[in-house]
mmJSON file of the N, C-alpha and C atoms, coordinates in Angstrom:
{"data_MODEL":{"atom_site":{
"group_PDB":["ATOM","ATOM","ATOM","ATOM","ATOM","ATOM","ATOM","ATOM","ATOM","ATOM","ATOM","ATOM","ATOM","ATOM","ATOM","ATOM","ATOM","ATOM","ATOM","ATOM","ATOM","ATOM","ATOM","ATOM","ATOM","ATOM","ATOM","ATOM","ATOM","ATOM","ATOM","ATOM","ATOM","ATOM","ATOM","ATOM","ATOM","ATOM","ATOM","ATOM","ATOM","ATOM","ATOM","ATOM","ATOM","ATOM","ATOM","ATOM","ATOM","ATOM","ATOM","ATOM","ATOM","ATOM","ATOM","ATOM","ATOM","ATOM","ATOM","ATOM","ATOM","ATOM","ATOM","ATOM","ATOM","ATOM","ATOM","ATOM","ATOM","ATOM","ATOM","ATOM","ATOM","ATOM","ATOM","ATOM","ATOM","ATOM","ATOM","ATOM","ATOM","ATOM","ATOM","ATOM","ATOM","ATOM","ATOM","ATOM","ATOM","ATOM","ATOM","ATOM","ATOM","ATOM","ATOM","ATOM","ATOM","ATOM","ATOM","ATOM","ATOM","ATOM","ATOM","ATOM","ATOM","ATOM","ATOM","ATOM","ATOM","ATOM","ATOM","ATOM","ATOM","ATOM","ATOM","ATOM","ATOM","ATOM","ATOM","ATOM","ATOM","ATOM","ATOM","ATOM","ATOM","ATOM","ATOM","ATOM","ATOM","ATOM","ATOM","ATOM","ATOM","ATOM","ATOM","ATOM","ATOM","ATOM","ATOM","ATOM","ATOM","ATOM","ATOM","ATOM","ATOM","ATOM","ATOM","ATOM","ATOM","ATOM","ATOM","ATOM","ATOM","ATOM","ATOM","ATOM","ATOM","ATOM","ATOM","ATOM","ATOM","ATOM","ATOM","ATOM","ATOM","ATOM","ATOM","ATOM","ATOM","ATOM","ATOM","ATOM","ATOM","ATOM","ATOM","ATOM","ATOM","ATOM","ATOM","ATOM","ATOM","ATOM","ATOM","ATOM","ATOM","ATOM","ATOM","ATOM","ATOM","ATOM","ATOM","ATOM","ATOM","ATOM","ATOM","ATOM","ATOM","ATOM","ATOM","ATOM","ATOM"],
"id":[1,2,3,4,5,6,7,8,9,10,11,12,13,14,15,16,17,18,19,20,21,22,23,24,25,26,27,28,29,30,31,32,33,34,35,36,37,38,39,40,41,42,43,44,45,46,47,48,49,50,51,52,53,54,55,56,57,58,59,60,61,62,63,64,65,66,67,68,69,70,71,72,73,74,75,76,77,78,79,80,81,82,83,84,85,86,87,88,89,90,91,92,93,94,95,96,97,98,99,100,101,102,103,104,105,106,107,108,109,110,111,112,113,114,115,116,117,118,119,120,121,122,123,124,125,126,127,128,129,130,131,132,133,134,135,136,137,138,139,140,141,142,143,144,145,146,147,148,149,150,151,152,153,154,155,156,157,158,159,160,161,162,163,164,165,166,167,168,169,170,171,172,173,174,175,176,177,178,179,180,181,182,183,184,185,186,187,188,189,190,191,192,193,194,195,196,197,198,199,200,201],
"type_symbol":["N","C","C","N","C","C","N","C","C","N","C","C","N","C","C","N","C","C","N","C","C","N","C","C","N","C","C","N","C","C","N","C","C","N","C","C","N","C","C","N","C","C","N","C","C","N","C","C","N","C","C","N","C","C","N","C","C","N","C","C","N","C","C","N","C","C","N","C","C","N","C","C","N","C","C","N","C","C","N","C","C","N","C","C","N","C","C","N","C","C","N","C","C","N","C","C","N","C","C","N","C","C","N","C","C","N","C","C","N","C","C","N","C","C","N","C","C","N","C","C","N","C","C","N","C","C","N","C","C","N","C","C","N","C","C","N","C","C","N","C","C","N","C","C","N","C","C","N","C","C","N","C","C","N","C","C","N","C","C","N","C","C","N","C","C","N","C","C","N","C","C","N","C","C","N","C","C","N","C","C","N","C","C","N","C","C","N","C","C","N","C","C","N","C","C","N","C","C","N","C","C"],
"label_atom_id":["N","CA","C","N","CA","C","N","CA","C","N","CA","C","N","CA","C","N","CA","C","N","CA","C","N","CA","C","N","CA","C","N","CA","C","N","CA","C","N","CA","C","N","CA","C","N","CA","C","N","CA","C","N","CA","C","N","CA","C","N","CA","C","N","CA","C","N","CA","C","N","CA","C","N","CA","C","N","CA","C","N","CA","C","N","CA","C","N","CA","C","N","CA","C","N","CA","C","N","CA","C","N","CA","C","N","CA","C","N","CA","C","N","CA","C","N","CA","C","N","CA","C","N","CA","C","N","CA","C","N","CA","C","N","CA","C","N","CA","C","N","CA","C","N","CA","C","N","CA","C","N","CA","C","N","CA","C","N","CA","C","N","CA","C","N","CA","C","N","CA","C","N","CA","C","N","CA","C","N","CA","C","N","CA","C","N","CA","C","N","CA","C","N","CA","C","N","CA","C","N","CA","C","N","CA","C","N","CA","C","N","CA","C","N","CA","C","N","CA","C","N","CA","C","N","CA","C","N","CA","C","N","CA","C"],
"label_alt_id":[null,null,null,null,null,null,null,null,null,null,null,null,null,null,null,null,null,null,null,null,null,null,null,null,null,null,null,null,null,null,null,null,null,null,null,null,null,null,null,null,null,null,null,null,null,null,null,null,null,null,null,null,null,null,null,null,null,null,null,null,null,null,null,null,null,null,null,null,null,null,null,null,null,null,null,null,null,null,null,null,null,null,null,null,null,null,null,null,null,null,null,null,null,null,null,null,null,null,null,null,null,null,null,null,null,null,null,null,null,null,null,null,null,null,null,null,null,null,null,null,null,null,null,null,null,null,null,null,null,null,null,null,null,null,null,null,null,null,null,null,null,null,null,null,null,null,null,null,null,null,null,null,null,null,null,null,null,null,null,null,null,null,null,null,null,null,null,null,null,null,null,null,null,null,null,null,null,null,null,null,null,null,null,null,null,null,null,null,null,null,null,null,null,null,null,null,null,null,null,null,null],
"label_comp_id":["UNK","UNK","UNK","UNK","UNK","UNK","UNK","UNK","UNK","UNK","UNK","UNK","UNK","UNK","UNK","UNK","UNK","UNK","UNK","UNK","UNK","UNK","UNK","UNK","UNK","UNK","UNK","UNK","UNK","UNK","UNK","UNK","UNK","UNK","UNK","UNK","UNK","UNK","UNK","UNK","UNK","UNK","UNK","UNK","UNK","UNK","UNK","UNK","UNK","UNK","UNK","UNK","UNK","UNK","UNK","UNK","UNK","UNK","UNK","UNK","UNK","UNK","UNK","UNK","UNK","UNK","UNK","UNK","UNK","UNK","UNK","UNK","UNK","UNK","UNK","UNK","UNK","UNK","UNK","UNK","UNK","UNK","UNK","UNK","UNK","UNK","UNK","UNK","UNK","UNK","UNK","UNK","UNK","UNK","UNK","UNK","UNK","UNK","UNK","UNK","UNK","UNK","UNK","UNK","UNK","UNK","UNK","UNK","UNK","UNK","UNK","UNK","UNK","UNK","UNK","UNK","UNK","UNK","UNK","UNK","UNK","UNK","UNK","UNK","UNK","UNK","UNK","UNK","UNK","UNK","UNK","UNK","UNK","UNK","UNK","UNK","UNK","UNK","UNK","UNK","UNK","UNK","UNK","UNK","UNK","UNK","UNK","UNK","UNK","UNK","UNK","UNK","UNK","UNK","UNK","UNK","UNK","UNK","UNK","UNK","UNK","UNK","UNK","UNK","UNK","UNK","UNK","UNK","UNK","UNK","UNK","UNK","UNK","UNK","UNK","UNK","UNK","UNK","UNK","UNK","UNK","UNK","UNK","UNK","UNK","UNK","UNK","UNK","UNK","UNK","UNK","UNK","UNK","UNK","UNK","UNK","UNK","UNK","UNK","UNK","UNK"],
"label_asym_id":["A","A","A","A","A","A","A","A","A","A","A","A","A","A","A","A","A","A","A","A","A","A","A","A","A","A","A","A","A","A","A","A","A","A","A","A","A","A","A","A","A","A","A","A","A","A","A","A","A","A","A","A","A","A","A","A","A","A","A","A","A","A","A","A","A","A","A","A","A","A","A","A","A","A","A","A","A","A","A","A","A","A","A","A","A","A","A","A","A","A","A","A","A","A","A","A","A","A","A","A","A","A","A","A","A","A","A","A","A","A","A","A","A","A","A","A","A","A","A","A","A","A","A","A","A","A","A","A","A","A","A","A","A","A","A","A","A","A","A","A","A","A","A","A","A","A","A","A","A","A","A","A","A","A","A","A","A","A","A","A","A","A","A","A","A","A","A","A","A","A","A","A","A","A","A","A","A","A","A","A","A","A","A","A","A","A","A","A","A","A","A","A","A","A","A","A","A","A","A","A","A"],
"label_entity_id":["1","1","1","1","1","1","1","1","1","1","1","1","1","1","1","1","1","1","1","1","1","1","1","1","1","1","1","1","1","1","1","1","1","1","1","1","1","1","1","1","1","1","1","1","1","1","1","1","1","1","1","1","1","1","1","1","1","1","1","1","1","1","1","1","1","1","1","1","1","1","1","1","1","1","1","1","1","1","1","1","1","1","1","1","1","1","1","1","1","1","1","1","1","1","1","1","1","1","1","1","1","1","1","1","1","1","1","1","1","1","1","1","1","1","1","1","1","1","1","1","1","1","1","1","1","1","1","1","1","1","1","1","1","1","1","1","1","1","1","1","1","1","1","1","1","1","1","1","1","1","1","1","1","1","1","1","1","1","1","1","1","1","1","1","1","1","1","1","1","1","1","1","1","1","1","1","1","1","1","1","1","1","1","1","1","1","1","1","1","1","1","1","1","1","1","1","1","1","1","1","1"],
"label_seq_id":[1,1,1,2,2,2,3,3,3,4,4,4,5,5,5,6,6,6,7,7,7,8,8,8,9,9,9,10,10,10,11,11,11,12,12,12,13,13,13,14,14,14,15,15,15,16,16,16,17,17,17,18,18,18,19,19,19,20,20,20,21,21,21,22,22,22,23,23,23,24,24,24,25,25,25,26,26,26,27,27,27,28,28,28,29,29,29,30,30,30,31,31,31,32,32,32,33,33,33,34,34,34,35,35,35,36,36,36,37,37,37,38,38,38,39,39,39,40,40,40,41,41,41,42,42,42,43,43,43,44,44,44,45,45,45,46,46,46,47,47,47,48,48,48,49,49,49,50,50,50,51,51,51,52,52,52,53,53,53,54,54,54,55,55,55,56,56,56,57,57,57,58,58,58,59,59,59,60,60,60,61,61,61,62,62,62,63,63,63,64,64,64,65,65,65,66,66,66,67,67,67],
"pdbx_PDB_ins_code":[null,null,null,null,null,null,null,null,null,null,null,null,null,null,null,null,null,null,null,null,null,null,null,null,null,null,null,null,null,null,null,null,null,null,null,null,null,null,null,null,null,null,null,null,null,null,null,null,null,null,null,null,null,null,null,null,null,null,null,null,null,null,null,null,null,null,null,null,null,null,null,null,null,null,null,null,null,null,null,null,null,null,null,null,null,null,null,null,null,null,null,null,null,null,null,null,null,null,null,null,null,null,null,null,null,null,null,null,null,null,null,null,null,null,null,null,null,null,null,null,null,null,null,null,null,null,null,null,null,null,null,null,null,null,null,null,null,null,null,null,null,null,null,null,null,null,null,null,null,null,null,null,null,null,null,null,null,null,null,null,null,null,null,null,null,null,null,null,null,null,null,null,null,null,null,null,null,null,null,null,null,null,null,null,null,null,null,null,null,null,null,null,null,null,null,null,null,null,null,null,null],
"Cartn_x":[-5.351,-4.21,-3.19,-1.868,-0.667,0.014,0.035,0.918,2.073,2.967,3.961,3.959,3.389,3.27,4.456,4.96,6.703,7.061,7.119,8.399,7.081,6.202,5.518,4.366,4.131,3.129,1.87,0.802,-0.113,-1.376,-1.992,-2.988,-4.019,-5.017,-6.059,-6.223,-5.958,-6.026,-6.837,-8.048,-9.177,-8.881,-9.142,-8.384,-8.747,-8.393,-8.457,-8.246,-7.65,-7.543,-6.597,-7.598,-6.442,-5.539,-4.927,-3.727,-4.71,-5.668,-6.104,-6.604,-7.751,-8.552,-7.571,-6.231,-5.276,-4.728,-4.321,-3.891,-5.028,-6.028,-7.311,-7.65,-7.15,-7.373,-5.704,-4.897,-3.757,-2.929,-3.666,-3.405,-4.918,-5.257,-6.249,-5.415,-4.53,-3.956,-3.77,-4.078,-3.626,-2.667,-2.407,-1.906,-0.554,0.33,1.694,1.848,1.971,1.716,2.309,3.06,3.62,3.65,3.523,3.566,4.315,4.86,5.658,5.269,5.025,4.542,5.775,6.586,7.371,8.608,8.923,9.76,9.51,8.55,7.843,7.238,7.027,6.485,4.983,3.611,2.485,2.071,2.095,1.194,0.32,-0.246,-1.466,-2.547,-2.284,-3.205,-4.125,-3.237,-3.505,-3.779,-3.675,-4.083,-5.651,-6.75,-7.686,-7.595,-6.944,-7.437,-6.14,-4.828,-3.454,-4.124,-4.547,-4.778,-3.238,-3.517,-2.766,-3.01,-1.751,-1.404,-0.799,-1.4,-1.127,1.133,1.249,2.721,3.375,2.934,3.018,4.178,4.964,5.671,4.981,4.642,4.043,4.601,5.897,5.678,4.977,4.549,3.305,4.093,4.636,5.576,4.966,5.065,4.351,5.434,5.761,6.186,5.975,6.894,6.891,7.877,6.89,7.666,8.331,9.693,9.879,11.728,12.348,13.292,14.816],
"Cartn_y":[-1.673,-0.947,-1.955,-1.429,-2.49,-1.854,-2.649,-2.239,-3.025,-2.923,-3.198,-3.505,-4.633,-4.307,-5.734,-4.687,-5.39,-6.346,-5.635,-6.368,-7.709,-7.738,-8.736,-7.631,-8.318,-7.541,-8.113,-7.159,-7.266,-6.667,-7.401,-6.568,-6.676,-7.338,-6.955,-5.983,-4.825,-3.614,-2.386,-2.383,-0.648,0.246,1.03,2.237,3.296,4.049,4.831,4.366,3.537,1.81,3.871,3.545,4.718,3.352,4.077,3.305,2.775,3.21,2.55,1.523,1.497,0.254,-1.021,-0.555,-1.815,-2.442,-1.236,-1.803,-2.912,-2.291,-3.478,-4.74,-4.416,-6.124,-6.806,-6.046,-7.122,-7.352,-6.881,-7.151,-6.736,-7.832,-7.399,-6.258,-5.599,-4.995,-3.454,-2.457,-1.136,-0.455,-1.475,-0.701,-0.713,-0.124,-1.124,-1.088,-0.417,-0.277,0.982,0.669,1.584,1.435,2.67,2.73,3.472,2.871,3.789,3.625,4.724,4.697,5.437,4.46,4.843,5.456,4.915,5.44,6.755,6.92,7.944,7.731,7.65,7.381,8.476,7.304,7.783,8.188,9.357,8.85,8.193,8.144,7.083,8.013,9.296,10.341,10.172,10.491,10.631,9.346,8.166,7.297,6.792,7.674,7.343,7.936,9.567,10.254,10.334,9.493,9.01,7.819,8.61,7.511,6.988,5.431,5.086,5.313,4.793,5.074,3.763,3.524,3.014,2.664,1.415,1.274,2.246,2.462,2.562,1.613,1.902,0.554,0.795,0.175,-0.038,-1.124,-0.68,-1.163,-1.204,-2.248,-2.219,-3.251,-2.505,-3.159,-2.902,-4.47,-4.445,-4.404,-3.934,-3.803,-5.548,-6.043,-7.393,-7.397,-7.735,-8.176,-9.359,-9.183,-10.328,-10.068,-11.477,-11.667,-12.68],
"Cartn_z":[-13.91,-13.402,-12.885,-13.298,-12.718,-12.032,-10.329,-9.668,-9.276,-8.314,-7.788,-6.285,-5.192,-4.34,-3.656,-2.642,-2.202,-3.267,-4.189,-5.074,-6.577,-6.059,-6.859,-7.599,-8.957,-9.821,-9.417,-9.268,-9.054,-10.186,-11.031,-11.897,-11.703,-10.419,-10.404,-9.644,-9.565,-8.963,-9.873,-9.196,-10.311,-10.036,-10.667,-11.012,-9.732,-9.488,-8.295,-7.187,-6.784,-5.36,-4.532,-3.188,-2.525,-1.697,-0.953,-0.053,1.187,1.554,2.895,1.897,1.014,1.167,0.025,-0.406,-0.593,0.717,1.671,2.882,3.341,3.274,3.954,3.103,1.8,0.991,1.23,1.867,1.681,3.408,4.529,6.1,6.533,7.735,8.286,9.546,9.873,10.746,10.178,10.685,10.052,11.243,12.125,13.417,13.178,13.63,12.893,11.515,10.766,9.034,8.82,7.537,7.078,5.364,4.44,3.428,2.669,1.483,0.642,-0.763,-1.08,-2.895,-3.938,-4.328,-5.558,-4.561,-2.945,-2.616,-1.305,-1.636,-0.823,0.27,1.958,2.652,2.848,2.473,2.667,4.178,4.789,5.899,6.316,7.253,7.589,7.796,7.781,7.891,6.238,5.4,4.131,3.012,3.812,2.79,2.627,3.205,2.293,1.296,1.061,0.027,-1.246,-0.573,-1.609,-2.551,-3.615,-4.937,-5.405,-5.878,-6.49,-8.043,-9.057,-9.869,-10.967,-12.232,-13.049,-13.035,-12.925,-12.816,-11.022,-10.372,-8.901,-8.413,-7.409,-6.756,-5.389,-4.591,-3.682,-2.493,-1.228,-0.296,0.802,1.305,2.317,3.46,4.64,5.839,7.257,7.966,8.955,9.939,11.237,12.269,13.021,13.605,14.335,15.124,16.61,17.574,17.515,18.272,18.266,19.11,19.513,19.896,19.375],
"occupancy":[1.0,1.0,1.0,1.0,1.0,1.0,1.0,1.0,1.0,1.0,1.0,1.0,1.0,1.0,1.0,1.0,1.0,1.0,1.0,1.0,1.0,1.0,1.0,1.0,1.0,1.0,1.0,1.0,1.0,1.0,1.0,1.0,1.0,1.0,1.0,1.0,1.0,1.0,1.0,1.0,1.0,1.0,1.0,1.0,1.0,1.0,1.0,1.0,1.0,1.0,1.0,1.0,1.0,1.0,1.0,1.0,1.0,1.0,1.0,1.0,1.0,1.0,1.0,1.0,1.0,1.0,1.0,1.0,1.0,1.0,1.0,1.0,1.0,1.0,1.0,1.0,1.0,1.0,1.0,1.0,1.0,1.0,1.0,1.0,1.0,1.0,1.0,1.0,1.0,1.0,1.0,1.0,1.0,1.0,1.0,1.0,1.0,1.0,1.0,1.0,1.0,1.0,1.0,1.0,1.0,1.0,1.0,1.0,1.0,1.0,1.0,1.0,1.0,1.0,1.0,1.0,1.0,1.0,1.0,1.0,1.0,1.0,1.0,1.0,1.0,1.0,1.0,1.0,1.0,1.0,1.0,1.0,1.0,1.0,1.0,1.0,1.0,1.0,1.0,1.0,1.0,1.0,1.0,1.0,1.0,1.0,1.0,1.0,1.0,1.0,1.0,1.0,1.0,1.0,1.0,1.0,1.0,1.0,1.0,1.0,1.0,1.0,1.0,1.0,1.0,1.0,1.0,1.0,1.0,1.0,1.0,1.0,1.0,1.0,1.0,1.0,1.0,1.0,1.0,1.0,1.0,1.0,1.0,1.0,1.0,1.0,1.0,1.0,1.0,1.0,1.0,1.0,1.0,1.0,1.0,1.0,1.0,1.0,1.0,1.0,1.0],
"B_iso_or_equiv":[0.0,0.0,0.0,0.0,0.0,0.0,0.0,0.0,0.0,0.0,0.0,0.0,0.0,0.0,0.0,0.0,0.0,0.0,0.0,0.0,0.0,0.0,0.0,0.0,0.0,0.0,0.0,0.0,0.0,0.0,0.0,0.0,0.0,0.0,0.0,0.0,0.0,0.0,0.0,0.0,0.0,0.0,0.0,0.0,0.0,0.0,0.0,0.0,0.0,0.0,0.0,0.0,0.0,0.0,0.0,0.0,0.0,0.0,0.0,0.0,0.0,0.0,0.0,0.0,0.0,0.0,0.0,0.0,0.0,0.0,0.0,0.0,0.0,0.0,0.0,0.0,0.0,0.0,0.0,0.0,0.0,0.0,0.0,0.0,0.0,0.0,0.0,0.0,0.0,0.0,0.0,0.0,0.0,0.0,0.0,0.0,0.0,0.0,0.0,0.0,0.0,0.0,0.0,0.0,0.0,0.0,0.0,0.0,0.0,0.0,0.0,0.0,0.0,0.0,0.0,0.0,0.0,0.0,0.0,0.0,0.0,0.0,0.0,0.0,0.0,0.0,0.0,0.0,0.0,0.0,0.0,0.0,0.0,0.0,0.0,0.0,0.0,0.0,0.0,0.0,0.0,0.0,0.0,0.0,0.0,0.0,0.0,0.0,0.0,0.0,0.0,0.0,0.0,0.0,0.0,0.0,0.0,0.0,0.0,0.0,0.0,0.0,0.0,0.0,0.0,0.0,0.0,0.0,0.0,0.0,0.0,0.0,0.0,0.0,0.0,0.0,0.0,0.0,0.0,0.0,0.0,0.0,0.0,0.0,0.0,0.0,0.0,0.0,0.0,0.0,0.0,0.0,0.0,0.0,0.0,0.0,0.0,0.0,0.0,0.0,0.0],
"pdbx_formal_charge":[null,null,null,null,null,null,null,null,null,null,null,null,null,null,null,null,null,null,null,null,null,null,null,null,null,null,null,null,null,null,null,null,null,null,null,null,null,null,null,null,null,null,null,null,null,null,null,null,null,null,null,null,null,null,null,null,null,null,null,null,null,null,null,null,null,null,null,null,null,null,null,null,null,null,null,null,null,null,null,null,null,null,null,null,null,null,null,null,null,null,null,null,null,null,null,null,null,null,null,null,null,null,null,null,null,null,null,null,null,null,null,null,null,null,null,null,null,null,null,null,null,null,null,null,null,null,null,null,null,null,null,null,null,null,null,null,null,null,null,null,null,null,null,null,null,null,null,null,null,null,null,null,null,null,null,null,null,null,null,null,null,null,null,null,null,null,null,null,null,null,null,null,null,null,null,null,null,null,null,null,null,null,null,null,null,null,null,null,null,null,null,null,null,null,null,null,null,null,null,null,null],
"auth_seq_id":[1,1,1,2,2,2,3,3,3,4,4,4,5,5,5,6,6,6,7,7,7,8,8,8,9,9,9,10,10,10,11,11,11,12,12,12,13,13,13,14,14,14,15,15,15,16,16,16,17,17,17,18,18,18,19,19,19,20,20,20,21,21,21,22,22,22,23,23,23,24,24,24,25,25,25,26,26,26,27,27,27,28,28,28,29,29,29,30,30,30,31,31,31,32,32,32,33,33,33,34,34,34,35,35,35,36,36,36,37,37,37,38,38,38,39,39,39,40,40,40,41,41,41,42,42,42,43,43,43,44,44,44,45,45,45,46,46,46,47,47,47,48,48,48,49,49,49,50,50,50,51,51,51,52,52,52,53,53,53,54,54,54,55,55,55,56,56,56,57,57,57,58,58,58,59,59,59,60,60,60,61,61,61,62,62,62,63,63,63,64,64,64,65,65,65,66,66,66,67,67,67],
"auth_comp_id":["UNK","UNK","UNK","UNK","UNK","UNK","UNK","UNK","UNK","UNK","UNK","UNK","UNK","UNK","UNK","UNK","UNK","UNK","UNK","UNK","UNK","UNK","UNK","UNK","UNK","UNK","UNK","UNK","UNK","UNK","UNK","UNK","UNK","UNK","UNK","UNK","UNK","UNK","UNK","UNK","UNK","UNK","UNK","UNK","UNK","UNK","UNK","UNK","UNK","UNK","UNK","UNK","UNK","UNK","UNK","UNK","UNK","UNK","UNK","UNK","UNK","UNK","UNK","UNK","UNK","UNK","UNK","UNK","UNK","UNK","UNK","UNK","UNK","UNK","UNK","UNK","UNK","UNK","UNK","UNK","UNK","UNK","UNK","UNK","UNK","UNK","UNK","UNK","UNK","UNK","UNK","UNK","UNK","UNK","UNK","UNK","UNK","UNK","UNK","UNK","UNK","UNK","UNK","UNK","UNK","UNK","UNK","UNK","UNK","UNK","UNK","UNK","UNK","UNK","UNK","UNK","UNK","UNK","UNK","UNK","UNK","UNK","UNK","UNK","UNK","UNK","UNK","UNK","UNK","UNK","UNK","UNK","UNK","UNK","UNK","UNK","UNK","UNK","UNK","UNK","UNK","UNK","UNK","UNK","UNK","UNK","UNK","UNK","UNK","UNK","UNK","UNK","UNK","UNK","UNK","UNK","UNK","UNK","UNK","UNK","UNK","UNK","UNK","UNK","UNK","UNK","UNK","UNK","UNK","UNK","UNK","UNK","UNK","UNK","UNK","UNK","UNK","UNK","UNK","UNK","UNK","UNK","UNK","UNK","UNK","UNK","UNK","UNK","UNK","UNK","UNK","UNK","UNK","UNK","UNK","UNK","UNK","UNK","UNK","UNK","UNK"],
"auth_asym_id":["A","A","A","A","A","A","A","A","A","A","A","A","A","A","A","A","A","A","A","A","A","A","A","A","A","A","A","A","A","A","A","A","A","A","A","A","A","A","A","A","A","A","A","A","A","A","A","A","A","A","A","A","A","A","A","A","A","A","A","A","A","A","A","A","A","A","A","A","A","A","A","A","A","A","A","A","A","A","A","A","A","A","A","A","A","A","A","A","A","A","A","A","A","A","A","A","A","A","A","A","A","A","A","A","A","A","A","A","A","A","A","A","A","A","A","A","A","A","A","A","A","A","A","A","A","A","A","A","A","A","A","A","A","A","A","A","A","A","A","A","A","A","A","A","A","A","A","A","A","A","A","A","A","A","A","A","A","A","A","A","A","A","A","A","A","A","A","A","A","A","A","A","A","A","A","A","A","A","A","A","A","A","A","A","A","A","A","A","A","A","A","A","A","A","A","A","A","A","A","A","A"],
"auth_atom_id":["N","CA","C","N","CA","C","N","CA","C","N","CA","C","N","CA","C","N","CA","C","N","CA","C","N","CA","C","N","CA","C","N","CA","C","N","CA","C","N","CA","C","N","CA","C","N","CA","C","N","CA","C","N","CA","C","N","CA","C","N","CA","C","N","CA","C","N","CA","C","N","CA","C","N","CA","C","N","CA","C","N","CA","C","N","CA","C","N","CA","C","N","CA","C","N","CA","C","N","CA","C","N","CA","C","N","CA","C","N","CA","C","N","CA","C","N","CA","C","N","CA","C","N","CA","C","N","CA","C","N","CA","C","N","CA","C","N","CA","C","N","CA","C","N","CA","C","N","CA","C","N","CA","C","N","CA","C","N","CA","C","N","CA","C","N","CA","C","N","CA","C","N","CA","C","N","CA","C","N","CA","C","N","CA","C","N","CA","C","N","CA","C","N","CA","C","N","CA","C","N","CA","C","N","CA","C","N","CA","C","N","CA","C","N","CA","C","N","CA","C","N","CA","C","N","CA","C","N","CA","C","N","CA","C"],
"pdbx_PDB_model_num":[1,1,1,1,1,1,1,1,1,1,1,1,1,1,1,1,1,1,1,1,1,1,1,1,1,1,1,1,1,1,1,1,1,1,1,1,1,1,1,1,1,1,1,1,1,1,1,1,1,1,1,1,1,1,1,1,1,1,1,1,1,1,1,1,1,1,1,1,1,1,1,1,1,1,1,1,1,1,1,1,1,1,1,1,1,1,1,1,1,1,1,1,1,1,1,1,1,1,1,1,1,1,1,1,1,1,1,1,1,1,1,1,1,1,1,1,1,1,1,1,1,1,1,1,1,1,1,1,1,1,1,1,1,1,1,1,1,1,1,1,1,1,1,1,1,1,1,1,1,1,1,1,1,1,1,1,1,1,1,1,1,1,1,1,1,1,1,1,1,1,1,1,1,1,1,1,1,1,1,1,1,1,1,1,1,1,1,1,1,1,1,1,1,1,1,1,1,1,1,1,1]
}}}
């Protein structure tokens, strides 16, 4: 499966990957996280059971403090 994750191709991704356990191979942090699939903001409620999808765009944005 080929995805799209912030902007870079990614193809080692199997088929059914939901949104939590990509979140967990690509930040050790789920606190602070936000997701959007193809434009769409995933909740955080729903991403164990939000399957991804063959050609998907996938941003994955972390919240940072700072000054």
């Amino acid at each position: 499966m080929r995805l799209t994750v912030n902007g870079r191709e990614l193809l080692e991704a199997g088929d059914g990957l939901s949104v939590a356990t990509l979140v967990e191979r690509l930040t050790e942090a789920r606190r602070g996280v936000a997701v959007a699939v193809n434009g769409t903001v995933v909740p955080r409620s729903t991403w164990d059971q939000a399957r991804l999808a063959d050609g998907d765009a996938v941003e994955v944005l972390t919240a940072a403090q700072g000054g």
